[in-house]
C-alpha positions in Angstrom: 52.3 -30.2 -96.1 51.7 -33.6 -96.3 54.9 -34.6 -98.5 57.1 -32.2 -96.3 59.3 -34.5 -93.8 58.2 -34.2 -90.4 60.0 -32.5 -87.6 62.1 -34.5 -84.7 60.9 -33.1 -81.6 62.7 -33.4 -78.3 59.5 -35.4 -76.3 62.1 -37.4 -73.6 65.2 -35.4 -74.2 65.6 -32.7 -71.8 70.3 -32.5 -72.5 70.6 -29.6 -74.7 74.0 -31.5 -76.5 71.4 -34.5 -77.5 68.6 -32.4 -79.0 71.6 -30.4 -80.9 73.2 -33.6 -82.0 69.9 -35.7 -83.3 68.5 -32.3 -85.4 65.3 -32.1 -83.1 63.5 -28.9 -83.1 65.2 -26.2 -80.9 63.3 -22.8 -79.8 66.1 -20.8 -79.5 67.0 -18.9 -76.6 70.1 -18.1 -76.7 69.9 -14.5 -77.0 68.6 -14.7 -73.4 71.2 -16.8 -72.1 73.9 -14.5 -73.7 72.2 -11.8 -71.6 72.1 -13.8 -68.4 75.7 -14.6 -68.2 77.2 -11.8 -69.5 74.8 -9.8 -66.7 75.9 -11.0 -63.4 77.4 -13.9 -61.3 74.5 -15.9 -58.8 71.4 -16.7 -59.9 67.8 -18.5 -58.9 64.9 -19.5 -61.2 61.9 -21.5 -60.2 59.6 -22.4 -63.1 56.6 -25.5 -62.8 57.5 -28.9 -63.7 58.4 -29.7 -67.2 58.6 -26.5 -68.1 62.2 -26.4 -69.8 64.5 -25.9 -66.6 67.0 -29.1 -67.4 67.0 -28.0 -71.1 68.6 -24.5 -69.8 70.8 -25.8 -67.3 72.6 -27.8 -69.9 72.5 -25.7 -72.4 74.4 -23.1 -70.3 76.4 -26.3 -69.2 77.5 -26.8 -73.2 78.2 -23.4 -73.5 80.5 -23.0 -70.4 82.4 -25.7 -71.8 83.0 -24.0 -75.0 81.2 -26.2 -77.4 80.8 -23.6 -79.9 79.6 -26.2 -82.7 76.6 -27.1 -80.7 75.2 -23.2 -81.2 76.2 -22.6 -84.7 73.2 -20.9 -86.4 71.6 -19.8 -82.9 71.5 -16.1 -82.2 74.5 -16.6 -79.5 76.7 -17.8 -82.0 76.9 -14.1 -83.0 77.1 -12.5 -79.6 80.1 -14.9 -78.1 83.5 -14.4 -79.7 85.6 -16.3 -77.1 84.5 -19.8 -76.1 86.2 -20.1 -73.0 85.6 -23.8 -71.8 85.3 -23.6 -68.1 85.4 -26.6 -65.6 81.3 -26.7 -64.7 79.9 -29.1 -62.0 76.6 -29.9 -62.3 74.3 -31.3 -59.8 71.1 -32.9 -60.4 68.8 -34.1 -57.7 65.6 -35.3 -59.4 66.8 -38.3 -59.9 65.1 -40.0 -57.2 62.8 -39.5 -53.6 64.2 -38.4 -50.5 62.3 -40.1 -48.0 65.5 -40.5 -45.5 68.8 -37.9 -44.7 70.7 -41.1 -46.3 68.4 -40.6 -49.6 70.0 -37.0 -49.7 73.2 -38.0 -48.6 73.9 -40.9 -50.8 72.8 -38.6 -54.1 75.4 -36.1 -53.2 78.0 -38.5 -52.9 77.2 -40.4 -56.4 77.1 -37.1 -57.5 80.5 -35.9 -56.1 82.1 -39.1 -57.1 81.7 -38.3 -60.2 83.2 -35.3 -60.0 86.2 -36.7 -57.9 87.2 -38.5 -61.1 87.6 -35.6 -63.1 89.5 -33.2 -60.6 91.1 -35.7 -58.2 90.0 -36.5 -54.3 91.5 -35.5 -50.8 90.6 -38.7 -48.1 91.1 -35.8 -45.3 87.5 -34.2 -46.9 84.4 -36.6 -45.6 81.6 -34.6 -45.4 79.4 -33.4 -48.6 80.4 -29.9 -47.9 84.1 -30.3 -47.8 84.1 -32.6 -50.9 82.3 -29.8 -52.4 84.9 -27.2 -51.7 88.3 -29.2 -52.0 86.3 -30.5 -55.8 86.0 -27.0 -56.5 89.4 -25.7 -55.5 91.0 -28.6 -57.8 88.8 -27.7 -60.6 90.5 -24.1 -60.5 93.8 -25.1 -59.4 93.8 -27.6 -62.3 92.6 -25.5 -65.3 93.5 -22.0 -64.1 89.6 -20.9 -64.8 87.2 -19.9 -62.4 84.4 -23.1 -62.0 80.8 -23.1 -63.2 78.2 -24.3 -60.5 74.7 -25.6 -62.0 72.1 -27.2 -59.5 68.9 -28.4 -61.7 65.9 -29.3 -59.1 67.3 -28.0 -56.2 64.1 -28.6 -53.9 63.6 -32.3 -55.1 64.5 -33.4 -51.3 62.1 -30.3 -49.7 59.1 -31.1 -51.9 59.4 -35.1 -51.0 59.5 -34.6 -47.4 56.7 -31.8 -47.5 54.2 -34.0 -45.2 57.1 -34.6 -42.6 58.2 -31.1 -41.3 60.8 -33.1 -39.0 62.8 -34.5 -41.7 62.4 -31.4 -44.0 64.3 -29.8 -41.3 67.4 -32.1 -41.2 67.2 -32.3 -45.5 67.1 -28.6 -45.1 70.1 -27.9 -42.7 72.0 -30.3 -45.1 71.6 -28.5 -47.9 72.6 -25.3 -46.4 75.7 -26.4 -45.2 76.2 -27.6 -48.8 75.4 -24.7 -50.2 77.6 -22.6 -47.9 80.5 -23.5 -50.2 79.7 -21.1 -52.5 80.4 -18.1 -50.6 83.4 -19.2 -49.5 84.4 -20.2 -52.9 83.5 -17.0 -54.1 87.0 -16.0 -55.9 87.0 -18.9 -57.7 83.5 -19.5 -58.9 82.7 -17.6 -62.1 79.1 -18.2 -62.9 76.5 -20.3 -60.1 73.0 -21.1 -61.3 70.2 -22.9 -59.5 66.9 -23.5 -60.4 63.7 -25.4 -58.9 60.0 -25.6 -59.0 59.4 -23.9 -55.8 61.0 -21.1 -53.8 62.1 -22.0 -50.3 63.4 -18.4 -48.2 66.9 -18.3 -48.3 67.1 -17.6 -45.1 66.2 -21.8 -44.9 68.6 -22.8 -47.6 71.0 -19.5 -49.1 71.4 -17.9 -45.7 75.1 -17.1 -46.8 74.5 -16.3 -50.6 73.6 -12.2 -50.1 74.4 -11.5 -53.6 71.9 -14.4 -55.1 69.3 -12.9 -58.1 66.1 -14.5 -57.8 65.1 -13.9 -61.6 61.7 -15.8 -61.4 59.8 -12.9 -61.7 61.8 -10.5 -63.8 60.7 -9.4 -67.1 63.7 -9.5 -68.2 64.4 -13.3 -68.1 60.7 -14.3 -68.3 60.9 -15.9 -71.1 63.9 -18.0 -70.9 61.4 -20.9 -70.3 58.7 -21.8 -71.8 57.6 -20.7 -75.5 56.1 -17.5 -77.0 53.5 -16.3 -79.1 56.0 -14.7 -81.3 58.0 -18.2 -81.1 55.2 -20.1 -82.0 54.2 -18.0 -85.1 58.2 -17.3 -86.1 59.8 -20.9 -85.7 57.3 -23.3 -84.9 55.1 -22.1 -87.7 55.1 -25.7 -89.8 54.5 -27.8 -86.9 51.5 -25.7 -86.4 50.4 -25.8 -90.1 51.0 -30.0 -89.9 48.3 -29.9 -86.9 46.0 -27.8 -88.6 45.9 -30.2 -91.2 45.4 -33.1 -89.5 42.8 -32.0 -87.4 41.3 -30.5 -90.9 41.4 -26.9 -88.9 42.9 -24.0 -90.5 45.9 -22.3 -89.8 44.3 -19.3 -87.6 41.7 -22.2 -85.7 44.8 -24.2 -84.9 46.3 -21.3 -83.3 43.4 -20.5 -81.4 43.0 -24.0 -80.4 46.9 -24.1 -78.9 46.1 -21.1 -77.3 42.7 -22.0 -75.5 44.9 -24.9 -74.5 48.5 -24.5 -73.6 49.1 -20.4 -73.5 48.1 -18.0 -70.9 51.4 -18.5 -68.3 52.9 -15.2 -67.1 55.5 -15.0 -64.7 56.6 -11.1 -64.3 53.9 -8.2 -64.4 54.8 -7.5 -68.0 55.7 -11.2 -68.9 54.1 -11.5 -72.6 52.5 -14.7 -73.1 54.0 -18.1 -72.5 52.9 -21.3 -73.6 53.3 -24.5 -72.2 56.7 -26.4 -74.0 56.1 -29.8 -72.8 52.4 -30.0 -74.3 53.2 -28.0 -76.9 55.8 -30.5 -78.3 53.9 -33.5 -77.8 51.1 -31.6 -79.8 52.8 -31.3 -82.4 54.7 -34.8 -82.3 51.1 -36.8 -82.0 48.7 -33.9 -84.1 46.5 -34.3 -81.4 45.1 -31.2 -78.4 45.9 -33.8 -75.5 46.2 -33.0 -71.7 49.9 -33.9 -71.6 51.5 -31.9 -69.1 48.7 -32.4 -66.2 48.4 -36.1 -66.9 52.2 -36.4 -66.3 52.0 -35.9 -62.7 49.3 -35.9 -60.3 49.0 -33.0 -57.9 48.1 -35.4 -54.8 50.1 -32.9 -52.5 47.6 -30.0 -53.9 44.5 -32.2 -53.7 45.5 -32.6 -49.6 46.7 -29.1 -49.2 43.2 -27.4 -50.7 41.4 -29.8 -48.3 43.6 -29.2 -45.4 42.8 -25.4 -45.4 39.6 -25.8 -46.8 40.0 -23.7 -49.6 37.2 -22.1 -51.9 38.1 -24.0 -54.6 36.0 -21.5 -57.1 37.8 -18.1 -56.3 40.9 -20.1 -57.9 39.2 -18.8 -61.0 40.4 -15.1 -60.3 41.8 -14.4 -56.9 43.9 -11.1 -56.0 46.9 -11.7 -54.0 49.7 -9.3 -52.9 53.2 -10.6 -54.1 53.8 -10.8 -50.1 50.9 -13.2 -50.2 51.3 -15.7 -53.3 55.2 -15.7 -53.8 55.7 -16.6 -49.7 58.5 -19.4 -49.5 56.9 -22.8 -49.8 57.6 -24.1 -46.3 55.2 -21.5 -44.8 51.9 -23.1 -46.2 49.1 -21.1 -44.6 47.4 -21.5 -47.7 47.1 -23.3 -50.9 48.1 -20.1 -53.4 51.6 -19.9 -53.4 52.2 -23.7 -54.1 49.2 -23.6 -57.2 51.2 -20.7 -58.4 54.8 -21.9 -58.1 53.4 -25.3 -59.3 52.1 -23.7 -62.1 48.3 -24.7 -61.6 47.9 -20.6 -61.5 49.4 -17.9 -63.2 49.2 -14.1 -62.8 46.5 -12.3 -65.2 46.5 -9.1 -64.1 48.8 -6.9 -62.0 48.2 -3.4 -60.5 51.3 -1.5 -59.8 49.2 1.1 -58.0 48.3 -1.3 -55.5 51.1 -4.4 -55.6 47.8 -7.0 -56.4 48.3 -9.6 -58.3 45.3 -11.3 -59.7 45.8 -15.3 -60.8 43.7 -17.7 -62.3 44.2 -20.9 -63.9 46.8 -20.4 -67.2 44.6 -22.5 -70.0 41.9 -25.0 -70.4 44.6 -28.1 -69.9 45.5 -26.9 -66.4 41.6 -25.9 -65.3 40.1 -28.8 -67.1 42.2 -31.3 -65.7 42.4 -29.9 -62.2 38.8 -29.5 -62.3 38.7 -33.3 -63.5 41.2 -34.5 -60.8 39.0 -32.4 -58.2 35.1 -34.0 -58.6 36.1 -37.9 -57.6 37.6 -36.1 -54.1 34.4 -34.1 -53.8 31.6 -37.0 -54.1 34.1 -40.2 -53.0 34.2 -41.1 -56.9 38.1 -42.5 -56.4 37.4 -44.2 -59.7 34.9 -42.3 -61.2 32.3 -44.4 -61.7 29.6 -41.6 -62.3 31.7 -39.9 -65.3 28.1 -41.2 -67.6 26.3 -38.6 -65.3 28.6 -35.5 -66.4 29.0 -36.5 -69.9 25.3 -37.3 -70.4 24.6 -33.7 -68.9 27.2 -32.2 -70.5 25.1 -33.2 -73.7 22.2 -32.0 -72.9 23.1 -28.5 -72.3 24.8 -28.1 -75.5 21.2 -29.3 -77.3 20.2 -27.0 -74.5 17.7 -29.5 -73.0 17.4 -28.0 -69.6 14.8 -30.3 -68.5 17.0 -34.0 -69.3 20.4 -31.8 -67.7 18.5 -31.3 -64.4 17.2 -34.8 -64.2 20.8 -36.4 -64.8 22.2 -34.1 -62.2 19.3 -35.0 -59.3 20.6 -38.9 -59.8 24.1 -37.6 -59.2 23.3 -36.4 -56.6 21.8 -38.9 -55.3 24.2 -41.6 -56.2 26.8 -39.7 -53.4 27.5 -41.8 -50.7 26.0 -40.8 -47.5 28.8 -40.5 -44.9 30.4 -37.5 -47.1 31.1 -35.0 -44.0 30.3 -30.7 -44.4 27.0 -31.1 -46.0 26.5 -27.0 -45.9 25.6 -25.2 -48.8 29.1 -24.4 -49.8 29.6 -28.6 -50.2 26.7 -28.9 -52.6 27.6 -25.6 -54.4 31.4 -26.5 -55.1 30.0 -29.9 -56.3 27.4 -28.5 -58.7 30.1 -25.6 -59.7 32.4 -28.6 -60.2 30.2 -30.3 -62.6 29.3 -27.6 -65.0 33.4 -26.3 -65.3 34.1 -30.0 -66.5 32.0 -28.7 -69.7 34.4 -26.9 -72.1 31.7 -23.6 -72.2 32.1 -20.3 -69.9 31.6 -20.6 -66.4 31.4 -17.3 -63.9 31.2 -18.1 -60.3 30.9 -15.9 -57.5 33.9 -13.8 -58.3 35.1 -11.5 -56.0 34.7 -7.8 -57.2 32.3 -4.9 -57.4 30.1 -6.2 -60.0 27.8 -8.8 -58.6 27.8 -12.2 -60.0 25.4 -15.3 -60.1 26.4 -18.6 -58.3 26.8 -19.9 -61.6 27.0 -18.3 -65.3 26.8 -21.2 -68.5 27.2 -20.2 -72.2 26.1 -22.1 -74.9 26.1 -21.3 -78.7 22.6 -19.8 -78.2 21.5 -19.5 -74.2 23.0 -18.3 -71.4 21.9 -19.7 -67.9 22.4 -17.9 -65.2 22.0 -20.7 -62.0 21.1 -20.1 -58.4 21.2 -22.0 -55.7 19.6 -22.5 -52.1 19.6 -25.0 -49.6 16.3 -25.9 -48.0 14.9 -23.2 -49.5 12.5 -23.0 -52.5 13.1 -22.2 -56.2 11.5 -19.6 -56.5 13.1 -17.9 -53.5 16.5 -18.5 -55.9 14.7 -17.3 -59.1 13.8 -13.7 -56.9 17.7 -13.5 -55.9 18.6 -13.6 -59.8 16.1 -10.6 -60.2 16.3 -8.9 -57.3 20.6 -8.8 -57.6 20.3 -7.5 -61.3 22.4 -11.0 -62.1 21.4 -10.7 -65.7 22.2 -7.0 -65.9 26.0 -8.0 -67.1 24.8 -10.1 -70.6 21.4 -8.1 -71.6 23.5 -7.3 -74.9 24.9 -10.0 -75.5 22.0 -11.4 -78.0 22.2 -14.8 -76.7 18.6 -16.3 -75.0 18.6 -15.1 -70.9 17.5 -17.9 -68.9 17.6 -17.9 -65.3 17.2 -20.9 -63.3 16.4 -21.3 -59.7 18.0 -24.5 -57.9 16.5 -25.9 -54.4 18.6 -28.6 -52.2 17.1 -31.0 -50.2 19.4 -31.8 -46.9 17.3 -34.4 -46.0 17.2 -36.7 -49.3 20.7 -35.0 -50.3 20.1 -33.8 -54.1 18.0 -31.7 -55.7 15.1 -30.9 -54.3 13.1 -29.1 -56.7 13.7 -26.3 -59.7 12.8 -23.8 -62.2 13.8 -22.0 -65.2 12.3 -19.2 -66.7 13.0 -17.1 -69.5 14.1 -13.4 -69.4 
């Protein structure tokens, strides 16, 4: 491997013609696409952030225009035999905030101006709408082909304005009336696509569009973003080899790595598995396992939303959710689930047809890891995380399995909290603790909801497994009796590993740990 040229990848490019054009790697997914457009007329797709959705757009935007040369050698290049350019419009609205109607306003006219050039203006149209339709009534009129619509971040403007319901209500009644065209234009649209990260009703937006096909969650297309495990293996299989050998892993390690890592999204029921395209490019373009996708945008919003409705923050390690219930349109936020799982911060796991439950949990160790890391400084006022020596210095002793130096570094973190932190219950302490231990790449079990019953907190190391309880106010050893008396040690007798239990104590009154004690099973 290490005389074979490396691979261009597309890290920055996100125009389908460009990463054609400069030879950069291309999973190809044209198959799918054939499928799509050859399938039916109006569609909708919301997929998480950087997760390929401006890649698709133009691709189908190339091929709607008939540049046939661009797919030679992909699978679609055997399935099309006519080429038919079609006048397409595209629309893109991520290119800035919407923090004003005139923010929306003035994107749709740059954007329409545009278009204007190309198929001619009428000064009797003024509003957005009526540009819209006179632009697309031109296109058809002019070539004498129906016109391809492609919208690429439609909810750019909703998801800005999501902390000021008042002007997400006038954004949102401008975008209907905008998107009204489209049924009115029926007879001379032929193909309409619109995708997004989050799913707002259509009742809010598409009121009008009845024959819309919301493929987000169809097996069918669930793969059109994103990358598979057959992908991987089939045409990704050098870049993976050039990372195995530069982190001196083999092959079937560096696979295992990417998985633990960037795998594990599913967006149907029967979606196989789907690894994260943005991280796994940049992977392979440094050779390193980096946090790439969730250091490329801070979930703020889901920071404030989780506190808003004080959420559990553990049970986002398996909770079971009804489709009604975790795929609700994103201005109805009675809860934090739907956004986590649009946003991509979950991902389904499990589905029971019997009963329509869903169960989600977070997709890898890049989304937990980081969420869990972006969580703790909001948890103990640690804005700049000035006691990351404590949890790194604790995180090393558990894997030496010094129980007795771990417990010690985690009373001073405790006690380095500032005082004026508000809901000092049990649950406070316990999320924090909880918090602490999932920053350390090792199993952790908490309190999941289901009829086996489970520890507070489960930790697996090479050669021990811990099983932690805690109490506040009380005493150790009325922790250490819970372990026993629960059977909490029942699930890993066989596992061979060392069983040690140990019973945690918090003081209220000097706000850390007040006493504990381990003992071996």
């Amino acid at each position: 491997m290490g005389n074979t040229p490396r691979r261009r990848y597309p890290i920055g490019i996100q125009t389908f013609s460009e990463v054609r054009n400069r030879g950069c790697v291309y999973v190809d997914k044209t198959g799918l696409i054939y499928d799509l457009v050859t399938s039916d007329k109006i569609y909708f797709l919301c997929r998480p952030r950087r997760f390929g959705k401006s890649l698709l757009v133009t691709t189908l935007e190339s091929y709607f225009s008939g540049k046939k040369d661009l797919f030679e050698g992909l699978a679609i290049s055997e399935l099309e035999k006519d080429w038919t350019e079609y006048p397409v419009l595209h629309f893109d609205f991520s290119g800035t905030k919407y923090f004003s109607t005139e923010d929306l306003d003035g994107q749709l006219c740059i954007q329409l101006r545009l278009m204007e050039e190309r198929f001619g203006k009428d000064v009797s149209e003024k509003t957005p709408a009526e540009r819209f339709q006179g632009i697309i009534r031109r296109a058809y009129e002019m070539t004498g082909k129906q016109v391809v619509f492609l919208v690429d971040e439609y909810d750019a403007p909703l998801l800005d304005s999501n902390s000021d319901p008042e002007l997400q209500s006038k954004l949102r009644n401008m975008l209907r009336s905008f998107y009204s065209v489209v049924k009115m234009s029926d007879a001379m649209l032929k193909f309409v696509f619109i995708t997004g990260i989050s799913k707002f009703s259509q009742m809010s937006i598409f009121s009008e569009l009845n024959s819309l096909q919301n493929i987000s969650m169809k097996d069918r297309f669930s793969a059109i973003c994103g990358i598979t495990a057959k992908e991987l293996e089939e045409q990704l299989r050098p870049d993976v080899e050039a990372l195995a050998e530069k982190n001196k892993e083999t092959y079937e390690e560096a696979m295992e790595h990417l998985r633990r890592m960037y795998d594990g999204y599913h967006f149907s029921p029967e979606c196989e598995d789907i690894y994260n395209p943005f991280s796994l490019l940049n992977a392979f373009n440094d050779l390193r396992y980096g946090k790439y996708w969730f250091s490329s945008g801070t979930p703020t919003f889901l920071i404030e939303v989780l506190q808003k409705c004080n959420f559990d923050i553990e049970r986002l390690e398996g909770i079971t959710a009804s489709s009604e219930q975790f795929d609700v349109p994103a201005e109805r936020i009675a809860n934090p689930v739907p956004v986590l799982y649009q946003s991509g911060y979950l991902t389904i796991k499990d589905y029971n047809p019997m009963a329509d439950l869903y169960t989600l949990a977070y997709p890898n160790d890049e989304v937990r890891l980081g969420f869990i890391n972006s969580l703790i400084p909001e948890y103990v006022n640690d804005l700049y995380l000035k006691r990351n020596s404590f949890i790194y210095g604790f995180t090393e002793d558990l894997r030496r399995n010094d129980l007795e130096s771990c417990m010690e570094k985690i009373t001073a973190f405790f006690a380095s909290i500032p005082y004026d932190l508000e809901n000092k219950t049990e649950k406070h302490y316990h999320t924090i603790f909880y918090l602490l231990f999932s920053m350390m790449r090792m199993y952790i079990g908490s309190e999941v909801r289901s009829a086996v019953v489970r520890a507070d907190i489960v930790l697996k190391t090479g050669t021990h497994i811990y099983v932690f309880e805690l109490k506040i106010d009380g005493t150790a050893d009325d922790a250490l009796k819970q372990i026993d008396s629960k059977g909490y040690l029942v699930p890993y007798s066989a596992d061979g590993r060392k069983l040690v239990k140990v019973g945690v104590s918090f003081d209220s009154g000097t706000r850390t740990v007040g006493e504990w004690k381990a003992v071996e099973a």
